[in-house]
C-alpha positions, 0 to 999 in steps of 0.5 A: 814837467814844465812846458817850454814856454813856462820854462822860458818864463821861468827865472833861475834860483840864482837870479837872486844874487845880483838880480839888477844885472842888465844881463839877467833883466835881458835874458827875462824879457827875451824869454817872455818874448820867446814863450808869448811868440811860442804860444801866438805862433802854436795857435796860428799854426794848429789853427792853419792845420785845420783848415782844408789843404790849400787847394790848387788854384785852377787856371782860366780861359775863354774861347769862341768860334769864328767859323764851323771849322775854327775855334780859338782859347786862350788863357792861363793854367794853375801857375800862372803860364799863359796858354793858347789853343785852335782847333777845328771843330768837325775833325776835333783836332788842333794845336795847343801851345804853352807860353812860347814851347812849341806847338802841341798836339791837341784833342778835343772830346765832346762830352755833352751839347754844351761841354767839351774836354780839350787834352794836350801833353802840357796839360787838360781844359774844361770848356762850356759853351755860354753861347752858340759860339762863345765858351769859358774854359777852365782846367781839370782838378789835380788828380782827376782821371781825365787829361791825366797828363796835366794832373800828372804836371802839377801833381810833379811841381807838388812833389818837388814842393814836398820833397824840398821841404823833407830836404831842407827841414831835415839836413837844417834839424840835424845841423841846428841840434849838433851845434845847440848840443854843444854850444849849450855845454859850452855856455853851460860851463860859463858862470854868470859873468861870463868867466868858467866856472864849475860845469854842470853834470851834463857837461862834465868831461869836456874839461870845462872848454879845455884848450885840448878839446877845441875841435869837434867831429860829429856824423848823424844819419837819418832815414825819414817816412814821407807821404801826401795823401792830398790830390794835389801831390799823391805819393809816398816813400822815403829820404835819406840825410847823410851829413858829418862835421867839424868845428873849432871852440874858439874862445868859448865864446865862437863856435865855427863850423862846416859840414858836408853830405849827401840827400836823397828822396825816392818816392813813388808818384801815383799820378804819373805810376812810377818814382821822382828821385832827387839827390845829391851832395851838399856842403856849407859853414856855420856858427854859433855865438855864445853870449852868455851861460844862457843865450846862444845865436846860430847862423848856418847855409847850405848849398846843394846840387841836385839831380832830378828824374821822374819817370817819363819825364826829361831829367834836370839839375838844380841849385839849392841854396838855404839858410836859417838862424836860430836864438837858443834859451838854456835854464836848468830847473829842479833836475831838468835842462830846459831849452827854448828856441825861436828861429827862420829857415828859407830856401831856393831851388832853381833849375841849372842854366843848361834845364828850361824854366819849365820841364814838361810844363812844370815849374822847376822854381822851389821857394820854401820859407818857415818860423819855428819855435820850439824847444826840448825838456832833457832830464840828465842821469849821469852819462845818460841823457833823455829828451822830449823835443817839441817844435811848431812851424808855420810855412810862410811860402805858399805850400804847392803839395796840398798840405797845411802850412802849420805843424807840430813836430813831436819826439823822444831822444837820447844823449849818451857820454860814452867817454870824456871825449865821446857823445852819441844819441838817437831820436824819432820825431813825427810831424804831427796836425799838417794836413794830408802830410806824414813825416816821420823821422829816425835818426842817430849821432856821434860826436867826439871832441879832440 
């Protein structure tokens, strides 16, 4: 079986007739591009993957004593929050406020001549004194049993980080593969000058883009293992994306669509020893335009309003807004239907009006960005259909869960025509080489076209 960059790579059969049309010229440069881009992109993913988790970088400060009975430190934590603290040395007690919150309680633990722990609900520090009144403080490693209240922050904003990711990856990969399947059929049904021609085995049933099959009603469901073993954000569980659609073929040449569902991820959080919750309905429109029998593009956005709820923590509402764009390559070579794909994907979670900037310290502000490049081999057997997908991502945000920024997302699927008018599948896909991360994926779809 060819790869997906040699099937990008690869010029079909019919290129011979009429091979100094502009159009067959383009499609093979794009494909060069899309296969050089798959395999620079593959080697800066896997190479990320295999260095160490990105580690959460520690916040600072500094302090001194002006007398026996007051001390002060100010600086800022692992996210940027400037924080301040006083306190009295000989009752070891004092208060500790976080950007412009309200003052908090805050403790002090002498665990040495020269060093101190200072603990407050915000979060922990570590100070040693370099002089008989002077000392540099820094805070506790995420995860650490000491000042578990602050390694309970930032392993919650880690969380929020990862769950957002799980959401937005598996609603867009569900929505991105109902379109492509079917916009493939479409451009599958076009000969070379754009015109109809005779549909290819795969196609078959769809009456070729018939004026009686232009609207489509599709509905996945899936369920999804989710874990991170770093210590930045420990926990483990599951996510449920639940999404249906319609759309309408118009003039095989548009495909215009809209879908609406619902995302849920529960999973337990070590650090804080009960669960975060997350869900909600989402809705958005998409497209895709069909530029020949071998190039597609898709855009798509989302928007969802979520609930969020951590155990011992104040529950908020969010906004999430996500879009991501695709290009689409389809070549059939001896028997196989190749497809290769280069795309971008980016979201934004922010707390509603009505939820502070910081809950309990934590920022609530999620930005998720990523490049994918990828494709599948499918191999049709009349109304049967098996694939092989394959995918490489590379985060191009900062990953705030402890987990790399690249990935290799690896399965096995298929397609089956229960009638002219009815398609289903099922998949299992697993992300594969991110560091500290498990995500494995379940799904099953249903589309019939009116």
């Amino acid at each position: 079986m060819r790869s997906v960059a040699e099937a990008c790579l690869h010029r079909p059969s019919e290129a011979g007739v009429g091979a100094s049309s502009w159009l067959k010229r383009l499609v093979a440069r794009a494909g060069r591009l899309v296969a050089l881009f798959f395999l620079a992109l593959g080697l800066a993913a896997l190479g990320a993957a295999e260095r160490p988790a990105n580690a959460q970088s520690s916040g600072s400060g500094s302090g001194s004593c002006s007398s026996a009975s007051n001390c002060s430190v100010t600086g800022t934590t692992s996210t940027g929050t400037p924080f301040s603290a006083t306190y009295n040395p000989t009752t070891n007690s004092g208060t500790f406020t976080l950007d412009s919150q309200a003052g908090q309680s805050f403790t002090v633990t002498q665990t040495s001549s020269t060093t101190f722990i200072g603990t407050a609900a915000a979060g922990t520090v570590n100070c040693t004194f370099t002089s008989s009144t002077n000392f540099t403080c820094s805070e506790l490693a995420p995860g650490s049993t000491s000042g578990q209240s602050g390694s309970s922050q930032s392993t919650l904003k880690g969380t929020e980080a990862g769950t957002t990711r799980a959401q937005v990856e598996s609603s867009f990969d569900i929505i991105l593969s109902r379109i492509t399947s079917y916009s493939r059929d479409i451009a599958g049904s076009l000969g070379s000058n754009g015109q109809q021609s005779e549909a290819p085995g795969y196609y078959r049933g769809i009456s070729a883009g018939s004026a009686d099959l232009k609207w489509g009603f599709w509905a996945d469901s899936s369920g999804s293992y989710l874990k991170d073993s770093s210590t930045v954000a420990n926990f483990n569980g599951y996510g449920l994306t639940e999404l249906t659609g319609v759309d309408y073929n118009l003039g095989n040449k548009w495909l215009l669509g809209f879908n609406a569902g619902y995302v849920r991820t529960d999973v337990r959080v070590a650090a804080i020893g009960g669960d975060r919750l997350e869900q909600g309905p989402q809705f958005g429109p998409y497209l895709s335009y069909i530029a020949s029998s071998h190039v597609t593009a898709d855009l798509l956005f989302n928007y969802s309003r979520l609930s969020n709820a951590a155990a011992g923590f104040a529950s908020f509402n969010s906004n999430r807004y996500a879009g991501a764009g695709n290009i689409n390559f389809f070549y059939d070579v001896s028997g196989f239907a190749l497809t290769g794909f280069m795309g971008y994907t980016y979201a934004i979670e922010s707390p509603s009006s009505v939820a502070p900037g910081l809950i309990g310290g934590v920022p609530t502000f999620i930005h998720y960005g990523a490049i994918k490049v990828g494709g599948e081999a499918a191999y049709p057997m009349g109304n049967f259909e098996p694939y092989v997908p394959l995918t490489v991502e590379y985060e191009t945000t900062q990953t705030h869960d402890g987990t790399g920024r690249g990935v290799v997302v690896i399965g096995a699927g298929a397609r089956y025509r229960f009638t002219d008018s009815v398609k289903g599948g099922i998949e299992v896909t697993s992300d594969e080489a991110r560091t500290h991360s498990t995500n494995v994926v379940g799904a099953a779809n249903l589309r019939i076209s009116f």
